[in-house]
C-alpha positions, 0 to 999 in steps of 0.5 A: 329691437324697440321695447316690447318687442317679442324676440324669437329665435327661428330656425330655418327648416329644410325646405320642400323642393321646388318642382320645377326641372331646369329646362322647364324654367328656361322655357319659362324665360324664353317664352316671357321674352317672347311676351315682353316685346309686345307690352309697351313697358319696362318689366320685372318679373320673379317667380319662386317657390314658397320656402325655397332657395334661387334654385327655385325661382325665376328671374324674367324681364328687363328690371329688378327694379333694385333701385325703385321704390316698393310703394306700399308694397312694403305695408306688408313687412310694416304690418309684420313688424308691428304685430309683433312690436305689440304681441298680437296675433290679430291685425288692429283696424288700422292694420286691416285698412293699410293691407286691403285698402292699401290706407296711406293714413293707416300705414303711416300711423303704424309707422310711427306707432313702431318709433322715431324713424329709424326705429321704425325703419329697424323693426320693418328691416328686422322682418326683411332681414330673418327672412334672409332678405338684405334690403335696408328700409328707408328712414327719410322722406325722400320725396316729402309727400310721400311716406319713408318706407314706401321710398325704401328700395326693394328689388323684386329679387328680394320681395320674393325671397322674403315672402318665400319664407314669410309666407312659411312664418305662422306669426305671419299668417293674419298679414297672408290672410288680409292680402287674401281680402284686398279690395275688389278694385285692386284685386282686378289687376295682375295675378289679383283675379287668380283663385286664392292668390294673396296680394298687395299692390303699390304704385306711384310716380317718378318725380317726373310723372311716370309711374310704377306700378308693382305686385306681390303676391302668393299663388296657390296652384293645384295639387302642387304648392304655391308660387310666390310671385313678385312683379313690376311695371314701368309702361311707356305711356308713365300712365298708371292705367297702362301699368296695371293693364300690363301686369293684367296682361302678365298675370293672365300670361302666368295664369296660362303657365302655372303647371311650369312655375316653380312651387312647393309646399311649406315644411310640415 
């Protein structure tokens, strides 16, 4: 923990239970499936109840992408963890920039503002890890143009368990609020168009070119909970075009099927 730092103890409250039978969850993949073999990419889809455990979620697709990079999806634990580095319960400009504009310069001036590197990386994995999720944040720059922590690893598995239980953290509820006001131009794609969804997007390319493009985001559904949702796509073209264009084509495929997701509500 880097000095100044507000150390807080949580526990873990009994969940809402996740709304969604075993068979409804199995339709749900098979159907998936079905819209795979038209999408032209390798996909990764997770969907999970807010505050639940793996009975709540989902697993669909042909990738977790365990071993890919969270690109600047991971701006939202960074965002967290400094916050807290700092004692705040406001996001500073900076702040505001990294999550809504997806601002490279912003987040990297938060990340060194937490420390040398693997300080920094530490605090990012401190918020990851007391959501129980076990992802390792990275300290190098594996590729030099491009940032240390947006090269970190993180499989859609683990970025829907953390947010599962980030989205029930009350510190955390600025960093939910700037996902909610993301730019007009990253808010077109994926489950960006659903009514209240909370999002962030990241995207970049493979040393050769091909690009990832990824979404994580919290659905609000009717009168039943939220969904988190955690989503990824890699398209045969490797054109950032055609990946956001496929995670458009899921998020409509989900918007359909929101009365069979898993959902909750957070306890209390």
């Amino acid at each position: 923990m880097a000095a100044g730092a507000i150390l807080a103890v949580n526990v873990a409250p009994r969940p809402a239970p996740s709304r969604q039978s075993t068979t409804a969850r199995g339709d749900l993949a098979a159907d998936f499936a079905r819209l795979q073999t038209g999408l032209h990419a390798k996909v990764g889809l997770v969907v999970r109840a807010i505050s639940a455990g793996p009975k709540g979620q989902v697993v669909m697709g042909s990738s977790d992408f365990a071993e890919q990079p969270a690109w600047s999806t991971i701006k939202v634990p960074l965002v967290m963890a400094a916050m807290r580095q700092l004692g705040i319960d406001r996001p500073t400009p900076q702040m505001v920039a990294a999550i809504t504009e997806s601002d490279n310069l912003a987040a990297e001036e938060i990340w060194e503002s937490l420390g040398a590197p693997a300080t920094a990386a530490a605090e990012v994995g401190e918020v990851l890890h007391e959501a129980g999720d076990p992802t390792i944040v990275e300290s190098r720059k594996l590729r030099p143009e491009y940032s240390a922590s947006g090269q970190t690893g993180w499989s859609l598995t683990n970025q829907a368990k953390f947010l599962s239980v980030a989205a029930c953290d009350p510190r955390n509820q600025p960093v939910l609020d700037l996902m909610g006001e993301v730019t007009s131009e990253q808010r077109a794609w994926g489950v960006g168009p659903l009514p209240g969804a909370q999002i962030k997007g990241g995207w970049g390319p493979s040393p050769s070119g091909r690009y990832l493009v990824r979404q994580i985001a919290i659905v609000p559904v009717a009168q039943r909970g939220s969904v988190v949702v955690a989503m990824a796509a890699e398209p045969e073209s490797g054109s950032f075009a055609d990946g956001t264009r496929v995670l458009t084509e899921i998020g409509d495929w989900l918007r359909a099927r929101l009365d069979s997701v898993p959902t909750a509500q957070c306890p209390g």
